[in-house]
C-alpha positions in Angstrom: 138.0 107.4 118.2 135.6 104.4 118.3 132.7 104.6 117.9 131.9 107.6 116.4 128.6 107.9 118.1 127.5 106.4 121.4 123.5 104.9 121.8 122.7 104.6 125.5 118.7 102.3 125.7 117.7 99.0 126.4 119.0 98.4 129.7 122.2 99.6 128.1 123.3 101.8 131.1 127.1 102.8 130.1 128.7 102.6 126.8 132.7 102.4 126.1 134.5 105.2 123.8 138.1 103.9 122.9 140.5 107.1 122.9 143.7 106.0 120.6 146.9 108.1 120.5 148.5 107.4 117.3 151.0 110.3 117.6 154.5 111.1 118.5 154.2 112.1 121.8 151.8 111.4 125.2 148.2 113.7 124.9 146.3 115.0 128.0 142.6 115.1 127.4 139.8 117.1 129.1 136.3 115.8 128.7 132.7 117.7 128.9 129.2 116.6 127.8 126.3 119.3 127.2 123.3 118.8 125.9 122.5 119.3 122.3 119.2 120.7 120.8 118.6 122.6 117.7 117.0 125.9 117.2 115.3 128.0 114.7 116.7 126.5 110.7 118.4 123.8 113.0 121.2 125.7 114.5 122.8 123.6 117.2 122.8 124.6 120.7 125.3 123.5 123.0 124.0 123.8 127.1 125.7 122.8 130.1 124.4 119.2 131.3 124.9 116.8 134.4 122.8 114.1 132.9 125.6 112.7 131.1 128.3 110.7 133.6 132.2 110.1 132.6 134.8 109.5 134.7 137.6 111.1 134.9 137.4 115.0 133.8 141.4 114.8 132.5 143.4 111.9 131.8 146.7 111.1 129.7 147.3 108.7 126.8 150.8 107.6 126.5 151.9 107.4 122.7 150.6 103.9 120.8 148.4 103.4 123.7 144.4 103.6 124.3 142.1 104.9 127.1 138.7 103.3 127.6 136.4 106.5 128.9 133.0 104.6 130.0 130.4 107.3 129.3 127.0 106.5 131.1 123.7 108.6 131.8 121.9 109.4 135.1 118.9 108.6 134.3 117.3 106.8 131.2 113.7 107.4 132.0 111.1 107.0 128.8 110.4 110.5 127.1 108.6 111.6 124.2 111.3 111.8 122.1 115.5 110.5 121.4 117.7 113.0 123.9 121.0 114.2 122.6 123.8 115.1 124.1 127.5 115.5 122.9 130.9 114.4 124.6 134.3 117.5 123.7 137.1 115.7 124.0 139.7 118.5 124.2 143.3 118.1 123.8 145.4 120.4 126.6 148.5 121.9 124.5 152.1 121.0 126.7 154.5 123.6 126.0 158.2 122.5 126.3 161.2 125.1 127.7 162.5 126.7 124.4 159.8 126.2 122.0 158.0 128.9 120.7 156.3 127.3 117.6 152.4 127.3 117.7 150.8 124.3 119.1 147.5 123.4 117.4 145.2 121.3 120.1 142.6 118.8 118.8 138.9 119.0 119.8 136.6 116.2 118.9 133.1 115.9 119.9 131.3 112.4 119.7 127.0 111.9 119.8 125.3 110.2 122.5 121.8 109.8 122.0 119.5 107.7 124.3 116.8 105.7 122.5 113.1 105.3 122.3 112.1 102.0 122.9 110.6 101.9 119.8 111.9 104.2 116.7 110.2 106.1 114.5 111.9 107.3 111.4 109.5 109.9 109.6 111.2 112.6 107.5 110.7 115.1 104.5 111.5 117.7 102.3 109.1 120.4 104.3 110.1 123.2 101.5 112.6 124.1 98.9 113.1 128.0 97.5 115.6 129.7 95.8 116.2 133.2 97.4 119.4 135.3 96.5 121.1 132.6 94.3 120.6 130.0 96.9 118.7 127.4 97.3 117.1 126.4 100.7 116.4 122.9 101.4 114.1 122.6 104.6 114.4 118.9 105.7 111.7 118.0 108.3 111.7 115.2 111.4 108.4 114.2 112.0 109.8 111.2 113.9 111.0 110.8 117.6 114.6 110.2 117.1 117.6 111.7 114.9 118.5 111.5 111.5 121.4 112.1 109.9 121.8 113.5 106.0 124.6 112.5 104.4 124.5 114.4 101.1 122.1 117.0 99.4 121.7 116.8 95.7 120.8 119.8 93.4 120.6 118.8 89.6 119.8 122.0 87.4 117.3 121.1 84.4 117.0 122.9 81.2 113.5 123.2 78.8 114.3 119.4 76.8 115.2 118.3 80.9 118.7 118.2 80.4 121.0 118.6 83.2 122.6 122.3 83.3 124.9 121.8 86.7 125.1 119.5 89.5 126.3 120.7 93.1 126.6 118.4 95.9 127.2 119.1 99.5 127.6 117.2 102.9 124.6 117.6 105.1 124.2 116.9 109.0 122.1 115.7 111.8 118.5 116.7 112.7 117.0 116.0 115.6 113.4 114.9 116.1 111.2 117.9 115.9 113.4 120.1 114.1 113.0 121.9 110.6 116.7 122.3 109.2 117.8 124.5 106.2 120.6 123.6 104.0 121.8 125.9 101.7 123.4 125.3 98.3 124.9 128.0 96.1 123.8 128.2 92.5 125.9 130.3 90.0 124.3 132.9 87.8 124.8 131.8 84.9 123.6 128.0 85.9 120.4 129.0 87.3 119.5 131.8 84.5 119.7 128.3 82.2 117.8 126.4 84.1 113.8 126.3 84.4 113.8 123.6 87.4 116.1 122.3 89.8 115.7 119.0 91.2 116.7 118.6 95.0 117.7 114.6 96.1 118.2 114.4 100.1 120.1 111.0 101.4 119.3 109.8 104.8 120.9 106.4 105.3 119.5 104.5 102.1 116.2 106.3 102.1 116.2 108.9 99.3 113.8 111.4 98.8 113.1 114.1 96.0 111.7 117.8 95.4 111.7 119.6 92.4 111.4 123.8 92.1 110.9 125.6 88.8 113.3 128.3 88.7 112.1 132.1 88.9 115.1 133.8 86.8 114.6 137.0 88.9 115.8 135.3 92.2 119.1 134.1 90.4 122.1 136.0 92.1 122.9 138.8 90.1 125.9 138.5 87.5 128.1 141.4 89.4 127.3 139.7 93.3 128.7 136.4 91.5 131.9 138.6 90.5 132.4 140.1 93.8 132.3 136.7 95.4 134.7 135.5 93.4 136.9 138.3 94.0 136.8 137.9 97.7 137.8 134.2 97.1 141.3 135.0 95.4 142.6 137.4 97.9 144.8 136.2 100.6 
């Protein structure tokens, strides 16, 4: 799928995504756009939309070939703020006389944001906490269009400041206006070693940095870590 996100501003009224089949056999794909927002710890919230235009609904890509979808918006009128909206590309499953194997169908869903004229990027670490052996990062946009975080650090630091653990996960988009919480799980016996954790958050190549002294009584309890791990190995 190319590109992975669509910008429609500037004039710009339509933009081209390229749909490649690179499988074995011909796909039929059913579009829909909704618009996207973000709630309360910045849940994302999917509603039905009409002000993104695509045409058609369904179409077929043979195998090895491509489909041009030109995606455009009804209106692009100036707002306070970036809109979002995303595009499901949904892959309708073709059963064949005398299979009975499952058929897994492929959904994809691709950004489309339209543009301030002019950007503001303005972002922070709002809060950090550590509540039931995890810790909450609350990242803040202050500015009028998205961000995305690409990875959340978590470095654990002993009394001489030597690192204890080091967890790293994948983060996500936040739109402007939003407060999200990511949440990274620190073990028992990590955070009862540690008296401060130091929180990196990575958007594009702006880095920014929090650091929380550890309260040993919200580290997760040594028998909640056990049972976790239990429920991990069965099948």
């Amino acid at each position: 799928m190319i590109p992975t996100k669509l910008f429609l501003a500037g004039g710009k009224k339509t933009e081209v995504l390229k749909v490649n089949n690179e499988g074995d056999d011909k796909v039929t794909i059913q579009v829909e756009a909704v618009k996207w927002s973000q709630g309360e710890g910045g849940k994302d919230i999917y509603e039905p939309t009409e002000d993104i235009v695509f045409f058609p609904k369904i179409f077929t890509v043979e195998k090895g070939k491509e489909w041009l979808l030109r995606v455009g918006a009804k209106s692009q009128k100036i707002e306070t703020k970036e809109a979002a909206y995303r595009i499901f590309l949904q892959e309708i499953p073709v059963s064949r006389p005398g299979e009975s194997q499952l058929t897994l169908a492929l959904r994809l869903s691709i950004p489309v944001f339209i543009k301030q004229a002019k950007e503001v990027k303005e972002w922070a670490i709002e809060k950090v906490e550590l509540s039931e052996g995890m810790l909450l990062i609350k990242i803040k946009n202050g500015g009028n269009s998205h961000i995305s975080v690409s990875k959340m650090k978590a470095m654990g630091l002993d009394a001489s400041n030597q690192e204890v653990f080091k967890k790293e996960e994948a983060g996500w988009y936040v739109l402007p206006g939003v407060v999200r919480t990511f949440g990274l799980k620190i073990p028992w016996k990590e955070c009862l070693n540690s008296t401060a954790i130091k929180i990196v958050a990575e958007v594009g190549e702006s880095n920014k940095e929090a650091k929380l002294d550890v309260d040993k009584n919200l580290c997760p309890k040594e028998s909640e870590e056990a049972a976790d791990k239990k429920k991990e190995r069965r099948p």
